[in-house]
Every structure is written in structure tokens, then in C-alpha cells.
C-alpha positions as CSV (number, residue, x, y, z in Angstrom):
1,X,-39.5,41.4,-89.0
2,X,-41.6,38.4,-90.4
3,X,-38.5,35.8,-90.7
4,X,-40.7,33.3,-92.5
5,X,-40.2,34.8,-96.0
6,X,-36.4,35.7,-95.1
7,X,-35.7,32.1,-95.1
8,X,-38.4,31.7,-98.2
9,X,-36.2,34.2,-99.7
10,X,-33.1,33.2,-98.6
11,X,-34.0,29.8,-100.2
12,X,-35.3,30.4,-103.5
13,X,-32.1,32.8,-104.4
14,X,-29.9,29.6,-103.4
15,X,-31.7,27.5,-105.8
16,X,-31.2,29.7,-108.4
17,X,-33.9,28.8,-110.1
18,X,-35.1,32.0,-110.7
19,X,-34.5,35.8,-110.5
20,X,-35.3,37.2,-107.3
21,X,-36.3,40.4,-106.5
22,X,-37.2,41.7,-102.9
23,X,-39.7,44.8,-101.6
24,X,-40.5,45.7,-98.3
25,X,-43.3,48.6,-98.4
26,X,-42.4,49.4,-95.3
27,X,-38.9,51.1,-96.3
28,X,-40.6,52.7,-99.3
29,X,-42.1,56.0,-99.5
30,X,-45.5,56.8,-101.3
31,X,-48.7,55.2,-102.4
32,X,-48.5,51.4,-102.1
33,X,-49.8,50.6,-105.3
34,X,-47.9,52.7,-107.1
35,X,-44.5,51.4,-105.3
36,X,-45.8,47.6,-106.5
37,X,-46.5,49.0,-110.3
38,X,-43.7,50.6,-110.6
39,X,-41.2,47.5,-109.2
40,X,-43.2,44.8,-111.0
41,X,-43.1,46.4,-114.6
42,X,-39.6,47.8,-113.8
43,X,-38.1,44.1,-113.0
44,X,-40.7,42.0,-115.4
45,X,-41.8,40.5,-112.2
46,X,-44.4,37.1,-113.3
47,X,-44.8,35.0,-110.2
48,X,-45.2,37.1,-106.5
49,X,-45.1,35.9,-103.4
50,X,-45.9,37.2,-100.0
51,X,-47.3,35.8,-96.7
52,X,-48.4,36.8,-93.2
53,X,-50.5,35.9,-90.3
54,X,-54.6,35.2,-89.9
55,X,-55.0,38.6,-88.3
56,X,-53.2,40.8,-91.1
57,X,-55.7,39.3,-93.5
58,X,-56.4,43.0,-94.6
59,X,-53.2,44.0,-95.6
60,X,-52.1,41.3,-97.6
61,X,-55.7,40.8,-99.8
62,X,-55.1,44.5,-100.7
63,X,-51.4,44.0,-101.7
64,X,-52.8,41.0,-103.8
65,X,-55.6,43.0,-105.5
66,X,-53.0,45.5,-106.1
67,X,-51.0,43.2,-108.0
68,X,-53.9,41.4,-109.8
69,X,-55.4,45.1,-111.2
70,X,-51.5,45.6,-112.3
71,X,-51.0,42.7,-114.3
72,X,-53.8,40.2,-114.6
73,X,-51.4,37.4,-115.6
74,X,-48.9,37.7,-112.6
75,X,-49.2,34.1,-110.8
76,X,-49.9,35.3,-106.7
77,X,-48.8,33.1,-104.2
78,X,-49.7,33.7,-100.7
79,X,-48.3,31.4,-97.7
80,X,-47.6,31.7,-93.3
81,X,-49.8,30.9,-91.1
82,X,-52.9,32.4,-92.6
83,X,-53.0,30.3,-95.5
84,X,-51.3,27.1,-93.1
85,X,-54.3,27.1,-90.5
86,X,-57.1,27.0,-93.0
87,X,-56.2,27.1,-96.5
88,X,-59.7,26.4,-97.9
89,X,-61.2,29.4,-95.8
90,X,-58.4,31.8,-97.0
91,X,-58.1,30.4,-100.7
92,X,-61.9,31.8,-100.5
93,X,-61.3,34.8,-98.3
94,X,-58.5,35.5,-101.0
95,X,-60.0,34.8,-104.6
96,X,-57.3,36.5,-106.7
97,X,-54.6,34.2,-105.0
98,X,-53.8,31.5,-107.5
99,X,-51.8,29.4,-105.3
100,X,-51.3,28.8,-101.3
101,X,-48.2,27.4,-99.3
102,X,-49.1,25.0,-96.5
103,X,-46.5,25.1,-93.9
104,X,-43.0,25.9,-94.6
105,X,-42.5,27.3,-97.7
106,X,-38.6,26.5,-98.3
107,X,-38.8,23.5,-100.4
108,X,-42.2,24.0,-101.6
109,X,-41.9,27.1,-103.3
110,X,-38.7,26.0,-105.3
111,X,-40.6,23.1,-106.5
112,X,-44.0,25.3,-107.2
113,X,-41.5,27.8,-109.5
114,X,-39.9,24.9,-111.3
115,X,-43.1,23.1,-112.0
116,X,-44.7,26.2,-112.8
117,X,-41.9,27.4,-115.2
118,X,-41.1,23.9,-117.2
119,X,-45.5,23.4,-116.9
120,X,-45.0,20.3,-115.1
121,X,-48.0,18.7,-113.2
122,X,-49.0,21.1,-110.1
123,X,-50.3,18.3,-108.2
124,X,-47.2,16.7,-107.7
125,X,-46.3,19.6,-105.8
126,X,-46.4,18.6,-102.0
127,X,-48.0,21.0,-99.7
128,X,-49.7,23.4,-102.1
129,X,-53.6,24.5,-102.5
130,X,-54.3,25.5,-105.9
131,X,-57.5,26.2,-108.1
132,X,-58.2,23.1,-110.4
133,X,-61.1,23.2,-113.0
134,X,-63.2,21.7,-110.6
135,X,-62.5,23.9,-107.6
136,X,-60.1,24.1,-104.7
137,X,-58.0,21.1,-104.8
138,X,-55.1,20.6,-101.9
139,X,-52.2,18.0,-102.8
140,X,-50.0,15.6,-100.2
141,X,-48.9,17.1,-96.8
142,X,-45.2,18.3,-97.4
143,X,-42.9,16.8,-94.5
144,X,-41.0,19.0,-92.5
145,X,-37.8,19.9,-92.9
146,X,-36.1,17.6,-90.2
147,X,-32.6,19.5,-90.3
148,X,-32.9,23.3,-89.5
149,X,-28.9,23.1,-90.1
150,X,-29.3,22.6,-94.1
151,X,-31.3,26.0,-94.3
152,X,-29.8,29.2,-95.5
153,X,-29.7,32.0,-93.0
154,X,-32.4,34.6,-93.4
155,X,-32.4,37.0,-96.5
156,X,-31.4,40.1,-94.6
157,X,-30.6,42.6,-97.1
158,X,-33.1,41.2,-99.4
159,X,-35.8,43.2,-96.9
160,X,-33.6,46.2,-96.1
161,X,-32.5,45.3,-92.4
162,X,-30.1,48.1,-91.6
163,X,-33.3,50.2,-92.3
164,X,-36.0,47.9,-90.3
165,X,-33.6,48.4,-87.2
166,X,-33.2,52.0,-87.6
167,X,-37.2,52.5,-88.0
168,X,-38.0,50.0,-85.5
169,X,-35.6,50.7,-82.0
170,X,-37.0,48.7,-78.4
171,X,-36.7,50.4,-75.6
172,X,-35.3,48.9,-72.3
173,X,-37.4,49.4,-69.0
174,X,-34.7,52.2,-68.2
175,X,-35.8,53.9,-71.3
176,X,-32.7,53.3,-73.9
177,X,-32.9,52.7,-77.3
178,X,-31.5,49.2,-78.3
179,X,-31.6,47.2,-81.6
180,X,-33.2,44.3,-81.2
181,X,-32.7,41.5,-83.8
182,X,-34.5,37.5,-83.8
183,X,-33.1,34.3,-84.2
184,X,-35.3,31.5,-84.5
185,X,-33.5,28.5,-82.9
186,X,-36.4,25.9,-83.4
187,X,-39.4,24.7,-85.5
188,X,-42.8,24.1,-84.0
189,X,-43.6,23.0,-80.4
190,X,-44.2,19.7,-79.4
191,X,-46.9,20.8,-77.1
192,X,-50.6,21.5,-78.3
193,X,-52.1,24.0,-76.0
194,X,-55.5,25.4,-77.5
195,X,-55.1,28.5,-78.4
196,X,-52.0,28.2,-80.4
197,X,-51.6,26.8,-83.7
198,X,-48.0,25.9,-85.3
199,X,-47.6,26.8,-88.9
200,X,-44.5,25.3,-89.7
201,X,-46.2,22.0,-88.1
202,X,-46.1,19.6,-85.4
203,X,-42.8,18.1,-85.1
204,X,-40.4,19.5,-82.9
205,X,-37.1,20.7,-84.1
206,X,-33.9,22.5,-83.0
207,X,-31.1,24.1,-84.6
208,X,-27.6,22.8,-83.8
209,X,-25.9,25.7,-81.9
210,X,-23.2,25.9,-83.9
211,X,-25.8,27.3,-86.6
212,X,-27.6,29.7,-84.2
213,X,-23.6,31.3,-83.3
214,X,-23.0,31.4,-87.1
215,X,-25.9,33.1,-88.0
216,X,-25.2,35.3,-84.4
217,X,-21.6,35.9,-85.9
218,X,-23.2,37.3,-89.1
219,X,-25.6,39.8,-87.3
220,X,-22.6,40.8,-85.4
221,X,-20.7,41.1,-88.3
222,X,-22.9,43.5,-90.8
223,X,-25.1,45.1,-88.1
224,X,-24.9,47.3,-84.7
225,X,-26.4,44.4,-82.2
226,X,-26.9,45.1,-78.9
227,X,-29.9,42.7,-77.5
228,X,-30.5,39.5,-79.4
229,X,-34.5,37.6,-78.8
230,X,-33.9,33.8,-79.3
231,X,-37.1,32.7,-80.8
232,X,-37.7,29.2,-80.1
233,X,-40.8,28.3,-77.7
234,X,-39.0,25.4,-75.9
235,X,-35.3,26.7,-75.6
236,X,-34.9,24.9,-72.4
237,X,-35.9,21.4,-73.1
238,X,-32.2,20.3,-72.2
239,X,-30.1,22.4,-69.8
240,X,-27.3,20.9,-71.8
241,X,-28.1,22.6,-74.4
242,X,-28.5,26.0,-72.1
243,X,-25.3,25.4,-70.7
244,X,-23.2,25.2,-73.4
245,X,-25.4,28.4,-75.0
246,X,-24.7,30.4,-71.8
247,X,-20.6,29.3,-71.9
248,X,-20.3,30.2,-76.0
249,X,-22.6,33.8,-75.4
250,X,-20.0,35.2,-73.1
251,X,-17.9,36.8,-75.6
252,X,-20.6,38.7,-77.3
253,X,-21.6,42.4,-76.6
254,X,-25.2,41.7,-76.6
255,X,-28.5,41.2,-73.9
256,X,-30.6,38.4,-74.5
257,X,-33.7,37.0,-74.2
258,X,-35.6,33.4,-74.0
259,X,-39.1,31.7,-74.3
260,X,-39.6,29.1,-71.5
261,X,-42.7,26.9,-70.3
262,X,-43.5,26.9,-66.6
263,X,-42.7,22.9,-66.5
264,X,-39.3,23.4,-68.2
265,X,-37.8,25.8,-64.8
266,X,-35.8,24.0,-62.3
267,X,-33.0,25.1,-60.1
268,X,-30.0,24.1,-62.3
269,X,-31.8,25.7,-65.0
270,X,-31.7,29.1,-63.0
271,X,-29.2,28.8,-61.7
272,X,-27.0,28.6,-65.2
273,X,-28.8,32.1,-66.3
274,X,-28.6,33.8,-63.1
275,X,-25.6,36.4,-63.5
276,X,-25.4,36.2,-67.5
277,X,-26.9,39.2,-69.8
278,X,-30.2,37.2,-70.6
279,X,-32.6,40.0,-69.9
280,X,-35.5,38.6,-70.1
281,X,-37.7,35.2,-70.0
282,X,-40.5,35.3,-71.6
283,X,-43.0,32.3,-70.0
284,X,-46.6,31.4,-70.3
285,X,-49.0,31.9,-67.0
286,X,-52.6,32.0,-69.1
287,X,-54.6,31.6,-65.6
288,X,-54.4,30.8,-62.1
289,X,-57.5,28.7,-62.3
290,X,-56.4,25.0,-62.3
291,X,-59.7,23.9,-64.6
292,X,-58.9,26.6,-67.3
293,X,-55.0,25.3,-67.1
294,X,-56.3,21.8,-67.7
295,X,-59.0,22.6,-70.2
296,X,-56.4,24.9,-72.0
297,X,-53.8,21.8,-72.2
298,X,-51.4,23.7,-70.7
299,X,-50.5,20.6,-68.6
300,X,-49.3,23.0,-65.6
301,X,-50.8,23.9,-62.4
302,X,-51.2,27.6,-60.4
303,X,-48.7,26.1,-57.6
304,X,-45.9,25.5,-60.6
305,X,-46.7,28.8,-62.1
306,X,-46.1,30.1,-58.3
307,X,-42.9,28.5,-57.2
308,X,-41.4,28.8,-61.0
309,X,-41.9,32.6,-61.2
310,X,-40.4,32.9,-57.7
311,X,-37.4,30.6,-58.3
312,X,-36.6,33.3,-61.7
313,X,-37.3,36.2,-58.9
314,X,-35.3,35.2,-56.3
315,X,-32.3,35.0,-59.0
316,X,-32.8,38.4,-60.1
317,X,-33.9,36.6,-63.3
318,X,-36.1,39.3,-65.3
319,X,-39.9,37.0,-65.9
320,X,-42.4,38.5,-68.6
321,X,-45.6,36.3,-68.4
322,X,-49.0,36.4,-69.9
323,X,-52.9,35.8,-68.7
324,X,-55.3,35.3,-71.0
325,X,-59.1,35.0,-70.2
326,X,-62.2,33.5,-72.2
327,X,-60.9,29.7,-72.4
328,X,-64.4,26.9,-73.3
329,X,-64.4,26.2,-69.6
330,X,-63.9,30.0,-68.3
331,X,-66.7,31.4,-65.9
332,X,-66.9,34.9,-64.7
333,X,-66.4,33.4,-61.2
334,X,-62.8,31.4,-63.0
335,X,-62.4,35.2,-64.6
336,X,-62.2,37.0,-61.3
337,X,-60.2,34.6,-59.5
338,X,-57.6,34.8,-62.0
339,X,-58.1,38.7,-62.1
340,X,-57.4,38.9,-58.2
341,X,-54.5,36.7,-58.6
342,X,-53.1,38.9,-61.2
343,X,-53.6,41.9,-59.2
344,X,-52.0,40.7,-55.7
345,X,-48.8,39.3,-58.1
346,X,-48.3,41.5,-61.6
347,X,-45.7,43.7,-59.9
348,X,-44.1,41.0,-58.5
349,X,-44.0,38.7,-61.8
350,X,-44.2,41.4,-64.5
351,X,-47.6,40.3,-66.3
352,X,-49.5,41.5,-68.7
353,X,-53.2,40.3,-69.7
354,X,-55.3,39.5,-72.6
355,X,-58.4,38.5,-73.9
356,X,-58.1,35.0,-75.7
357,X,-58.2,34.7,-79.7
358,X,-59.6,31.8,-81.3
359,X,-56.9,32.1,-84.3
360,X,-57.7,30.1,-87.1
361,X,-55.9,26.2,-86.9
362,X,-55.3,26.5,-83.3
363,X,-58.2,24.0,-81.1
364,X,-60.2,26.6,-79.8
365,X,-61.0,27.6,-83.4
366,X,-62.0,24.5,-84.4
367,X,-64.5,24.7,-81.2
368,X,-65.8,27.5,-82.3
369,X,-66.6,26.6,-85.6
370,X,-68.5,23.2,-84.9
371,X,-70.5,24.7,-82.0
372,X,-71.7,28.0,-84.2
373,X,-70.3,30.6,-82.2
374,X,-67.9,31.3,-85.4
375,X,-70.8,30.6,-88.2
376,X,-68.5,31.0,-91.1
377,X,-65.1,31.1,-91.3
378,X,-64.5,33.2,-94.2
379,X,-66.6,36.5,-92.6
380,X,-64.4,35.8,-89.7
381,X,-61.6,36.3,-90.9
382,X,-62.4,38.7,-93.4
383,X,-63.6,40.7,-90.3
384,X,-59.5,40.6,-88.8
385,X,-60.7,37.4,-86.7
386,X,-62.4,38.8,-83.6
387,X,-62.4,38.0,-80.1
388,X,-65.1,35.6,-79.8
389,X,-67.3,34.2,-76.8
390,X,-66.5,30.4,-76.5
391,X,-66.9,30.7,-72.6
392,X,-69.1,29.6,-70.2
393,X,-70.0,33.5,-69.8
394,X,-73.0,35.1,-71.1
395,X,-73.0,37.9,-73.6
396,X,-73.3,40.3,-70.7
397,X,-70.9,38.6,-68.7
398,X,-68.6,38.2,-71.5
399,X,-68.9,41.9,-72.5
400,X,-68.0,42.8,-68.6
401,X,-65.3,40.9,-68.6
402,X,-63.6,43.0,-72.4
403,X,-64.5,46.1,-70.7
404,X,-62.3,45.3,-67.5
405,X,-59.3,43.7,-69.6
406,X,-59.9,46.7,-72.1
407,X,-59.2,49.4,-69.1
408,X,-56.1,47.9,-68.2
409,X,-54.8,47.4,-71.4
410,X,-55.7,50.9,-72.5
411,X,-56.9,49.4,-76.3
412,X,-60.3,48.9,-77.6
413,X,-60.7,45.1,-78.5
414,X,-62.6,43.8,-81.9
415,X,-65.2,41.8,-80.3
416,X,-68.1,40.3,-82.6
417,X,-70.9,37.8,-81.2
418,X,-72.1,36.7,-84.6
419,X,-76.0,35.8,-85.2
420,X,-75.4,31.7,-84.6
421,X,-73.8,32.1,-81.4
């Protein structure tokens, strides 16, 4: 479930500024345009929002030419982190969009409906793109949301969650179904590693735990739990903080799961999970070649990655790591000696790998636009943004590499070398 427009939700009903009605397409049977005519004539429906990432790009331009051929003068706004990482490129990718949310959309989209509705200056809306008589214009950086705490809790019913968890059950590595449910504990990541880009911005921020167990208390409350994902990319930046999560957990009848860096696992730190129902930990590996780790800005080495993974191991502690291949400094030579490494260890560590993404915002992306390899941004991500080449690799080499990654992964990849590269 994309939580981002729960709490977008969740926010706008609190201001009561307006009338707010909620559709997920997902739950709803029949033709997709049909489902949006019929809801917005049905509820007078004059300002639509909706969001997503760079790679659903396809989905959400045809839910917003959908709505544009069923009432011309609905106002569209479209935020996340497609329209967060490169709002000019999607404000052109998306012509029918009449306004764009940069970063988080809480407070933004209040004001944007109140300045809208009493046709107040737009531009003195922080944190919004918007179409001006002279073309695209983009107003002041919003700030971020310094306390988490203040926030509503997600609009659950608003998208039909009884529903998502009955359509969407996990399975355990024994093979059981199990409803899994998200809690975002944190905000951004104070780390800038190249291939990842942070929507809701740069500055670090954590929930107070008593606001994570009162928003765990609800989920208990109106649904049937039984494994909980804690979706914060630096959970462990104060075993304090783990501590007292692992004491106040105990009386729940639910697994759990966390997101850790490498640099973040130490022995007291394992030694607090060790024996509770956290299931998993979900860390990043990305290669075993010290130059890629460096040029990736991971800031770790391979013998951290080693003794880390073996300190969770040795615990009993259930590790799910990734490698990813193509980073700007990656050779086939790097490729293969991350490759062997990942052979020799994946049953040991539970890895999977990937071929790297140059996701719109994120470093790598930037890279690839100034040096050609992605000539123009809009075709890119028109085209579901592609795995690119911004290696050392050849083509060939390049190509060799998808073809190996592909067999393992079982999936074709969307790989485009476009004519400047």
C-alpha cells in the first residue's frame, strides 16, 4: 500500500477544508475509466489528487487522461516521488497535470485547496510546480515537517484496507499466509548513497515510539495483524531506541521486521533482537567490490558487509540483503567478482541481486543526464525509466552482464541504450 497518500488523505480530512472522497481502483471491479466517471460525476468531484513513483509513470498519466477527457475543468494534482525527483521533466511528461507536489504533500496540499478555493495567489504556495502564463514556474522549497508526532495516522479505510490485506496475503518461507501491514517510523535518510533518492527530503527524522505503538495499537485494534514491516531505513541509529522497541513489542501477537545499514550492526545491537519475533532484517550489501562501495557512497567496506552478516547469522537473526551491479565505476572484471562472491555466500546471507536503476533525483541520474547516456529525460521516463549503461562496461559487456542477472532473476529487464550514449 502506497502510505504517502494515506497520510495526504489522512491530513486533508483533518483540515476540513474540504470534502474528501477516496477510490482505490484496485478494490473496484470493471473498466477503469468508467469506475473514475462514474465516482467523479456521482460525488461532484473538482480538484483530484493522486501520486506514485518514477517507474509507474504509465499508470498514473492514464488515470490523469482519464479524468481530463471526463471533465475538462477538474483541477489534477499529481505528487510522490515522481513528481519530487524531477518536477520539470514530469510536469512535461504529464501535460494534463495542472499542478505538482514537491515532497511531502501534508501541509502543501491543504494550502494548494485553500488557495485554490478562496483564488488566492498560487505562488505563495510553498513547494508546488504549477503552469503560469509564461510556462512552468516552481515556487519556494516547502520545509519538512520536523515532528512526525503532529501527523494523523494513515487514512486506512479511506483506501479499503480490510480489502488490500485480503487481496494481497505474504507468504512466510514455510509457506503460510500472513497479513502483513507497514509502519513508517521515520522520514528520509541522512545518508546519500547514489542510487537512492529521498522524496520526502533530506533531513532525517523519527517518530517518537509512543506514536509508532499508538498507530500499532490501532492496526491491532480494527485488523487481523500477524507480521508488522517497520518502514524506516535507519531504525537502528540508537540501540536505545531498539531497546526500549524490543521491551514494549513483547505483548503483541505479531512477527516483525526492520531495515538496517551494514555500519549500524554491533554486538549489543544483536544481541537485543536475538530471541524476539523480528523475522527479518532487511540490510543493504550492493557489492563486494570495495571501489564500487566507495563510488556508490555507501561508506562501507566488503570486510563490514562480512563480519555484520555473520554477527546476525550466528544469532539465528534472519538477514535479507541486496547486490546490485552497473554503478559509474563498475567493470565486468568488478561485475564478476561481486558475482563469485554472491555465489560462494547467497545461501549463507539470503541475497538476492539486481541490476542498478538510475531513478530519476537519485545521483546516478543526474550522471546520466550530463554525460548523454540518458539524452532526455522526459523519453526516459515516458519509456518506465530503463536500466541504463553508466558503467565502465561496453554495450556488449553491459548486455552480458543483464543476460546473467536476468537468468537468475527469472524476469526480462527494460534495458534501453539510447542514440547519445
Amino acid at each position: 500500500m502506497p502510505m504517502g497518500i494515506l497520510y495526504v488523505s489522512a491530513y486533508v480530512k483533518r483540515s476540513g477544508i474540504a470534502n474528501v472522497f477516496t477510490l482505490n481502483l484496485n478494490h473496484e471491479s470493471g473498466e477503469e475509466f468508467d469506475i473514475l466517471q462514474s465516482y467523479i460525476k456521482k460525488n461532484n468531484i473538482d480538484f483530484v489528487g493522486l501520486g506514485g513513483l518514477s517507474g509507474e509513470y504509465s499508470d498514473i498519466f492514464r488515470v490523469v487522461s482519464y479524468v481530463r477527457k471526463i471533465d475538462y475543468n477538474v483541477i489534477i494534482q499529481v505528487g510522490g516521488g515522481i513528481m519530487s525527483a524531477d518536477p520539470m521533466v514530469t510536469m512535461q511528461a504529464m501535460p494534463d497535470v495542472d499542478f505538482g507536489i514537491i515532497g511531502e504533500g501534508e501541509q502543501t496540499s491543504v494550502e494548494l485547496i485553500d488557495a485554490i478555493t478562496r483564488e488566492l495567489d498560487i505562488s505563495s504556495v510553498d513547494g508546488i510546480i504549477y503552469r503560469g502564463e509564461d510556462g512552468l514556474r516552481i515556487t519556494k522549497r516547502r520545509e519538512e515537517i520536523d515532528d512526525l508526532d503532529t501527523l494523523p495516522l494513515p487514512d486506512y479505510e479511506g483506501f479499503n484496507y480490510v480489502e488490500y490485506l485480503r487481496l494481497n496475503p505474504d507468504l512466510s518461507d514455510e509457506g503460510k499466509k500472513y497479513s502483513q501491514v507497514s509502519v513508517i517510523g521515520g522520514r528520509s535518510c541522512k545518508y546519500n548513497c547514489t542510487f537512492c533518492f529521498h522524496p520526502s527530503g533530506s533531513k532525517y527524522r523519527q517518530r517518537s515510539l509512543d506514536s509508532i505503538f499508538d498507530e500499532i495499537d490501532y492496526l491491532v485494534k480494527n485488523y487481523d495483524i500477524s507480521y508488522i514491516a517497520l518502514r524506516e531505513e535507519l531504525f537502528a541509529t540508537d540501540n536505545e531506541r531498539v531497546r526500549q522497541f524490543c521491551e514494549r513489542v513483547k505483548e503483541y501477537d505479531f512477527d516483525w521486521s526492520i531495515q538496517l545499514r551494514i555500519d549500524s550492526i554491533n554486538q549489543e545491537l544483536v544481541d537485543m533482537l536475538k530471541n524476539t519475533r523480528c523475522r527479518y532484517l532487511f540490510v543493504g550489501v550492493e557489492s563486494a567490490d570495495n571501489r564500487v562501495l566507495k563510488s556508490m557512497r555507501k561508506g562501507i567496506t566488503l570486510a563490514q558487509i562480512e563480519r555484520a552478516l555473520d554477527m546476525l547469522r550466528e544469532a539465528g537473526l534472519n538477514s535479507r540483503s541486496g547486490v546490485i551491479f552497473g554503478d559509474t565505476v563498475e567493470t565486468f572484471e568488478s561485475a564478476m567478482f561481486t558475482l563469485d562472491w554472491f555465489k560462494k555466500n547467497y545461501t549463507k546471507y539470503r541475497m538476492f541481486v539486481d541490476m542498478i536503476i538510475a531513478f530519476p533525483g537519485s545521483v546516478l541520474y543526474r550522471r546520466a543526464c550530463e554525460s548523454g547516456v540518458i539524452p532526455n529525460p522526459v523519453e526516459f521516463l515516458k519509456d518506465g525509466c530503463p536500466i541504463v549503461n553508466v558503467s565502465q562496461m561496453n554495450d556488449m559487456e553491459f548486455v552480458d552482464l543483464v543476460r546473467i542477472i536476468e537468468k537468475m532473476n527469472y524476469r526480462k529487464y527494460n534495458v534501453k541504450f539510447y542514440k547519445n550514449s
